[in-house]
N, C-alpha and C positions, 0 to 999 in steps of 0.2 A: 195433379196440382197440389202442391203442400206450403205452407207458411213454416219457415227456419227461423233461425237466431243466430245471430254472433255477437259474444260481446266480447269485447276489446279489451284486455288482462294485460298487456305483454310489459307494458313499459312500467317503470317506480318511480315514485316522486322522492328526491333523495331529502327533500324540504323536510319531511317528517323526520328524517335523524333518528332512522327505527331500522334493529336488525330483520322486520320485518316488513313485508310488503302492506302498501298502503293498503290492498285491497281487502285484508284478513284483519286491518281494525276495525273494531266493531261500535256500532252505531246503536244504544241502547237493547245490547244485546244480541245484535246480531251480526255480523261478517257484512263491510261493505258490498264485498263482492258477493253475499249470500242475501241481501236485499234483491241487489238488482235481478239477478239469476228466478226468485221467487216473483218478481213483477213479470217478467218476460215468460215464467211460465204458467203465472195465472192469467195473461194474456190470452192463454189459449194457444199457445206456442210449446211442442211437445219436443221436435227435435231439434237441439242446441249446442253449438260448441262453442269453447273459448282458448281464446287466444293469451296464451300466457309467455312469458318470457322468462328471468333472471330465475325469479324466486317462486317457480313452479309448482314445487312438491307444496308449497305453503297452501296455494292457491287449491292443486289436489284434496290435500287433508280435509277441505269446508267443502269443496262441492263431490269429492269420490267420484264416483260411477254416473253418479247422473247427468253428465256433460259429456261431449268426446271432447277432444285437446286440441288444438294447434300450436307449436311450440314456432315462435319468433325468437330465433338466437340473438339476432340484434336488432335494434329500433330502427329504421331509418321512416316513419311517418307514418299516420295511419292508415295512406292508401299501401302501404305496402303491408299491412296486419292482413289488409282485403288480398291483397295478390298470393300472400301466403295461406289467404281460406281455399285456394280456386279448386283446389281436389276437394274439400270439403261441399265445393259448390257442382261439382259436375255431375250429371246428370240427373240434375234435380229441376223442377218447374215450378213455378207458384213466384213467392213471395220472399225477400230476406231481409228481416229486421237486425241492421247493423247498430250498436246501443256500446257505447262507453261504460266498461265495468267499474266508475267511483262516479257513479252518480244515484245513491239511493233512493232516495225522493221518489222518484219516477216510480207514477202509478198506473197501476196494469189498467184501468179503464183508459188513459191517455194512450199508453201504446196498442189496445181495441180499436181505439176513433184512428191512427194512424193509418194503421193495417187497414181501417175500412176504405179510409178517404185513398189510401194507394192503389186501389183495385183496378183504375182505369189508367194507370200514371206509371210512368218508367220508374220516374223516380218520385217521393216523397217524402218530405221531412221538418223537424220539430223546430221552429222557432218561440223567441220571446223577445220583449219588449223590457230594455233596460236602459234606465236614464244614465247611468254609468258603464255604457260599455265597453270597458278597455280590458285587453285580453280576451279579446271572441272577436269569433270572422263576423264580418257585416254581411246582410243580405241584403245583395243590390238588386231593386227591380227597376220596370221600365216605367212610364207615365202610364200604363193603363194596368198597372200593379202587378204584370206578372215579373215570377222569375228571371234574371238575368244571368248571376251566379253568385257566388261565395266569395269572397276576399279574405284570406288570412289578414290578420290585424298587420302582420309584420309586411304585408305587400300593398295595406290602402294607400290611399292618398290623403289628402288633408279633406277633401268633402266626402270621402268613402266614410272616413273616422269619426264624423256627426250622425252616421246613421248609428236607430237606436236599436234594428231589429239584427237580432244576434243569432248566431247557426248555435242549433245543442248539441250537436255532434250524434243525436239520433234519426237515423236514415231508416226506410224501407225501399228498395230495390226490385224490379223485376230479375229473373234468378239469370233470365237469357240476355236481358238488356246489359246488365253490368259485366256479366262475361266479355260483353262483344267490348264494352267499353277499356275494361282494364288491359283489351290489348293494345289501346292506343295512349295509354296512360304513362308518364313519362317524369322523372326526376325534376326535381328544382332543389338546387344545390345540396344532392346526395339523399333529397328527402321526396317519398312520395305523398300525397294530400289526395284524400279522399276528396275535398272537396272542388278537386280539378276532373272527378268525374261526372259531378253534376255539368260543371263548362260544355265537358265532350257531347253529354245525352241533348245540350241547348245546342251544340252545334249542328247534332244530328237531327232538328227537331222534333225529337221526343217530349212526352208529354211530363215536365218537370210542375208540382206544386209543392208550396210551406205549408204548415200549419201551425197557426201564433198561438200558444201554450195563452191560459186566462190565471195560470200560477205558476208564474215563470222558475217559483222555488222549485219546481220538480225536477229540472235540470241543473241545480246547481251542483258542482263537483267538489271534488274533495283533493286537495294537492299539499295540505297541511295542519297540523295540527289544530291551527284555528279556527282551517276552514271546518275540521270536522265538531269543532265545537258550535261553531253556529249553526252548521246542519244537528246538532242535537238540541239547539235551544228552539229552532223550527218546528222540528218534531215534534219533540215537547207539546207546545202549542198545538200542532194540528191534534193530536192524540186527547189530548186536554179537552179540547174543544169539541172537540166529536162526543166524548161521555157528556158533556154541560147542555151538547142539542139535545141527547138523548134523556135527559130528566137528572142526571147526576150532579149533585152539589159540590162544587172543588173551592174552596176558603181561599188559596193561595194559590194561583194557576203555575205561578213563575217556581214556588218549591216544593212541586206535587210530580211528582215521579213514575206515570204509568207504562209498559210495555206496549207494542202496538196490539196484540192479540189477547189483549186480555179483557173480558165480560164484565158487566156491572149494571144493575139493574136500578128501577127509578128510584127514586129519592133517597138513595143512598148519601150520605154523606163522608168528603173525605177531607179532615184536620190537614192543616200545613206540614210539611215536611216528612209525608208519606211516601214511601215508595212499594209497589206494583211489580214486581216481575212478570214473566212467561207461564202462558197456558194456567191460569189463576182466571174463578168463576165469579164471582160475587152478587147475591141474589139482591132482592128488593129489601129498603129501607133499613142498610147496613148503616153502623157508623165507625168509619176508620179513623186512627191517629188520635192526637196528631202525632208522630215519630214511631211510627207505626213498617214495618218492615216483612211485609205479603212476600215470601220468595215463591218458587217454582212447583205448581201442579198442584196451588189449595182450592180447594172447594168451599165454599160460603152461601150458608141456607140463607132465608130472608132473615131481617132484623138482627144479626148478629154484631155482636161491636169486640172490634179489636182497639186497644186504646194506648195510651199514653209509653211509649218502649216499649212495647210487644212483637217479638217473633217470631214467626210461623210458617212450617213450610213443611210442604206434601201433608197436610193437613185438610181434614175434611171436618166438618164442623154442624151442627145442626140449627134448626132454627132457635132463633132467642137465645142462645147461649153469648156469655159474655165473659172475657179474657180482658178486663181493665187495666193491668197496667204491669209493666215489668216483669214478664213472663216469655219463656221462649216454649214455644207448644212443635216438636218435629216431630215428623212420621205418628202422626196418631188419630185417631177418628173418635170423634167428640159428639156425645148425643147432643137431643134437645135441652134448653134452658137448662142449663148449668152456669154454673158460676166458676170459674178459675182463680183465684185467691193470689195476690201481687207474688211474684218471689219463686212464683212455683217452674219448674221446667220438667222435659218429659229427660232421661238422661238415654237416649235412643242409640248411641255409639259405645260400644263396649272396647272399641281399637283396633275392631278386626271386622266388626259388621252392625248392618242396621238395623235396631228390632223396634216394633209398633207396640203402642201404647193404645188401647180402648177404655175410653171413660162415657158411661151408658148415663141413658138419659135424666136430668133433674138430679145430678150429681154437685155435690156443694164440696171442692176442693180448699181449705185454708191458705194461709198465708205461707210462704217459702215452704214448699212441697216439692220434693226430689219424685217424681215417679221413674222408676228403674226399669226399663223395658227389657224384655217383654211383659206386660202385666196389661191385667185387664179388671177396672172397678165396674161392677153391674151397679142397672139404674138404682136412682134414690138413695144412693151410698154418701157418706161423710167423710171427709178425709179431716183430722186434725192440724192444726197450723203447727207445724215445725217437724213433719214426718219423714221419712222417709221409705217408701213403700215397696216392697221384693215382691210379696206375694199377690193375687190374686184377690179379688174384697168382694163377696157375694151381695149380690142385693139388700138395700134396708142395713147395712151396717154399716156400723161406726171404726173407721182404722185408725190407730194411732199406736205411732213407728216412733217414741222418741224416749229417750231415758227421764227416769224421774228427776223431780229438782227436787235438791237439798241443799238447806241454806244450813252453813258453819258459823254459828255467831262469834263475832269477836274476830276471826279469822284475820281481818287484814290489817288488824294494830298488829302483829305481829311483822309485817311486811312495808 
């Protein structure tokens, strides 16, 4: 007995008006299609294929190896995505989670409670409750609440069309039951509908149940550009929220910018119009921003503040140390309590490759400081404001990179 996956790739939404398939935009940094794929295998769901279509190789490039494929040449509906799994499916037992690949939201504990609640059931699957639900099948039940079946919106009736509980198009299956079924599964006008298998399993009565989502956002899908912006202002929010249970002060929820995976410890504070990338740490009683720009793989000891236009990224940083204001600090690892002086930048790109910058600890950097990497300032070092720094700066000393002033008196009645 095993528990599968398939999520559903094949088809594009031409709404987007993108040389690219909808499922390869990315939702605060990550691949639609590489959300969902990452819920379904934190689920606890090891072997997975996907069903892709048109714009394949796209959909390759984000997930490679870690998926096998199903290639749908042409759409004709999503029970027939399923009838094109059926080699995928044969001679396998347990469990198959069918999941729409533009639906990021969906969280791998939702698709745990599914897979549990299906254990005794042919079939089971994910509803939600929408006061507006137009464009989603209805679930009809009977007077004593069970399942009945599915209704594509385009085949209700006018009292099928009041109901508010809506299919999400994420199914869990017996692996033997739905075999049996898709051989009785059959076209309506050229299109096959998974959800005319649930009909079949009630025909044959098997044991069909729902299970009504308590955050119906998690199935919301993605078919256009707007919609993926409201799924990013969602996001947002959940991610926002989750650091503010956890002790984290955020000024401005609506223009604070966090990635889902990234760290942050209590009473940190973050200024408006910060943004957070990927795999980024952040210890206790930081304070960020505001316009503050954390990119990818920093590390952040406690009490450090990055502040006012600062950029940083693959930056590892120590405690107390503080980068006030208009400074980009890349690829460099920064001791304790230091001071960064406005203006200063590490210059880590030479045209050709990256080099690291170490500035050791209780180092007091000036104002507009060029450090030249590779270079390395030992602790308790001084950097003068207007240097710029090539070599090396041993501990306990003072560097200073800049040419003498000389003032030309009279000089510019001339001019």
């Amino acid at each position: 007995m095993e528990n599968i996956g398939i999520i559903l790739a094949g088809s594009n939404d031409t709404r987007f008006n993108s040389n690219k398939s909808k499922h390869v935009h990315k939702l605060f940094g990550k691949e639609i299609i590489r959300r969902v794929f990452n819920s379904v295998k934190e689920a606890g769901i090891e072997k997975i294929a996907t069903v892709v279509g048109e714009k394949k190789e796209q959909i390759q490039e984000v997930l490679k190896d870690e998926t096998e494929y199903i290639y749908q040449e042409k759409v004709f509906g999503t029970g027939h995505a399923i009838i094109k799994s059926r080699e995928f499916l044969e001679g396998k037992n347990g469990k198959v989670l069918i999941i729409n690949g533009d639906t990021p939201l969906i969280e791998p504990s939702t698709i745990k409670k599914l897979m549990e609640k299906a254990e005794e059931n042919a079939a089971t699957f994910l509803t939600a409750i929408y006061s507006n639900p137009k464009g989603y099948g209805r679930v009809v039940r009977n007077e004593y609440g069970d399942v009945v079946e599915i209704v594509e919106e385009e085949f209700c009736d006018n009292e099928q069309k009041l109901i508010q509980e809506i299919n999400s198009g994420i199914y869990c299956f017996d692996i033997k039951e739905l075999q049996e079924a898709l051989e009785e599964l059959v076209s309506e006008d050229g299109k096959y509908y998974i959800t005319d298998i649930i009909k079949i399993m009630k025909q044959k009565e098997l044991k069909v149940e729902a299970m009504i989502l308590e955050d119906n956002t998690e199935i919301l899908g993605v078919n256009d550009r707007i919609q993926l912006e409201l799924l990013n202002k969602i996001l947002k929010i959940k991610i926002n929220t989750k650091h503010m249970k956890n002790g984290v002060t955020i000024e401005d929820m609506q223009n604070t910018y966090i990635y889902d995976d990234v760290k942050i410890g209590k009473d940190t504070i973050i200024h408006p119009n910060t943004i957070i990338k990927s795999n980024v740490i952040i210890g206790d009683e930081c304070e960020i921003g505001p316009n503050a720009y954390i990119r990818e793989g920093c590390n952040l000891a406690n009490k450090v503040k990055i502040g006012n236009c600062v950029e940083i990224k693959k930056a590892i940083i120590g405690e107390g140390t503080k980068i006030p204001h208009l400074s980009y600090m890349g690829d460099c690892e920064i001791g304790q309590k230091c001071n960064i002086g406005c203006g200063t930048i590490t210059c880590n790109y030479d045209g050709f490759n990256k080099s690291k910058t170490i500035i050791g600890n209780n180092t007091f950097v000036g104002s507009n400081v060029n450090l030249v990497a590779p270079v390395k300032l030992g602790d308790n070092t001084f950097v003068a404001a207007g240097s710029t720094i090539t070599d090396d700066v041993p501990e306990y000393s003072l560097a200073i990179a800049r040419q003498r002033q000389v003032n030309k008196e009279g000089w510019n009645k001339r001019n």
